[in-house]
N, C-alpha and C positions, 0 to 999 in steps of 0.2 A: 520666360526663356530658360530659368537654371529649373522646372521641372521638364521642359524635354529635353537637356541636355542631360540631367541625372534620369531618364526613363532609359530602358534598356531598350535595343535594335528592334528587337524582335515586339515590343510593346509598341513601340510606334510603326511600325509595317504592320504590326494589326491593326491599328487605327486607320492607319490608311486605306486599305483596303473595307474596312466597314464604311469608311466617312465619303470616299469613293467604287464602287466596286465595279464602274465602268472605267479604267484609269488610263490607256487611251482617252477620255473627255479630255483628261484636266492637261490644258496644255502651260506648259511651264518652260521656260529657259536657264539653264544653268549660266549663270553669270561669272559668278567664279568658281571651277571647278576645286570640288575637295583635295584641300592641300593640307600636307602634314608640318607641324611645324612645334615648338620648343617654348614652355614657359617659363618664368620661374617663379616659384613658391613660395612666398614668404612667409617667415612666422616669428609670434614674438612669445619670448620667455617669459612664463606664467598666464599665458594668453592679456598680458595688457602690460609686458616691460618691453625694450628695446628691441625693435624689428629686425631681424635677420634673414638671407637666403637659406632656405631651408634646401632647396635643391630643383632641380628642372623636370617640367613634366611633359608628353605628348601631348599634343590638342591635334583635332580636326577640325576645319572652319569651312564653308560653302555658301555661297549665296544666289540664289535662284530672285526670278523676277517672272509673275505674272503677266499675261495679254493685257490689263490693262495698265502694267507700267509699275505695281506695286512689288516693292524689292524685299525676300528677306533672307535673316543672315542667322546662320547657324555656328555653333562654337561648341564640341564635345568633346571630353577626354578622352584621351586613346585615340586609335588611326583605322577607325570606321567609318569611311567614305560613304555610306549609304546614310548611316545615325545622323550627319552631321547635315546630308543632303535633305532628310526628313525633316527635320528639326529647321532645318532654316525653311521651307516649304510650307508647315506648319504659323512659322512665324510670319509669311508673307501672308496668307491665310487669315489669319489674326488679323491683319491690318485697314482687312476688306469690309464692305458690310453687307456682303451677301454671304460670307463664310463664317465671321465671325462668333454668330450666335450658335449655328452647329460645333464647328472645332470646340468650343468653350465646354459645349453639351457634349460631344461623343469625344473628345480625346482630354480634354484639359482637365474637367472635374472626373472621368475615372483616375487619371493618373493621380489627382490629388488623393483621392480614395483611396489608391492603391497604395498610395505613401503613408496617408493618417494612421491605415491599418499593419502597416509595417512598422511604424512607430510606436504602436500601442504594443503589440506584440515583445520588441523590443523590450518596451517598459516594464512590463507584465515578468518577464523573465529576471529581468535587473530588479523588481521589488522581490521575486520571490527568491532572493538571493541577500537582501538585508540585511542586516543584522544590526539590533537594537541594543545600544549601549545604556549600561545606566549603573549609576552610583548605590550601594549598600548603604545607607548612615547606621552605625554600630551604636546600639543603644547603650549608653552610657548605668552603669549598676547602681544604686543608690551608695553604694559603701566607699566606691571610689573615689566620689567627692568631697 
């Protein structure tokens, strides 16, 4: 669930449409339509002292339900009704076991893919940015002692 909520709009309507591309088939039910709504954030000082509100954030939530009764529920930040529509549709998807092994194969391990290599990138930039610290020891004269 928290990689299709961190995958962008646009990444998952291209999934959808590969994973579908008859999309009239797939009949679906909006259950609870995409509603916008307020969280809040918490965070604690030094990432492990005393928990704090850190301050409030937009969410989109939706939840669609399958013909044969299978519900699911989407939760993304920000207030894109479509992302959050996909993302729970996705997860209803997931729960089936005639979608199951496709979605995992055409939408869930690119998106992993697409993250690993965004991380590596990341890194790759952050080490060639280093910098190696290290101690001199000043050799001591023979005369000094």
């Amino acid at each position: 669930m928290g990689l299709l909520a961190r995958a962008s709009e646009a990444e998952l309507e291209a999934a959808w449409r590969a994973l579908v591309p008859d999309q009239p088939a797939m009949a679906y039910d909006v259950l609870r339509a995409p509603q916008q709504g307020l969280t809040m954030v918490r965070g604690r000082a030094g990432g492990d002292g005393q928990a704090f509100n850190l301050g409030e954030m937009t969410v989109t939530r939706c939840s669609v339900g399958l013909a044969d009764g299978t519900v699911g529920h989407g939760y993304v930040a920000g207030r894109s009704a479509r992302h959050a529509e996909l993302a729970a549709l996705f997860d209803a998807l997931l729960q089936t076991d005639t979608w199951a092994d496709r979605v995992m194969a055409c939408v869930i391990a690119p998106l992993r893919a697409s993250r690993a290599m965004a991380r590596a990138r990341t890194a790759a930039k952050t080490a060639a940015t280093k910098v190696e610290f290290f101690t001199l020891v000043r050799e001591q004269s023979a005369d000094s002692e």
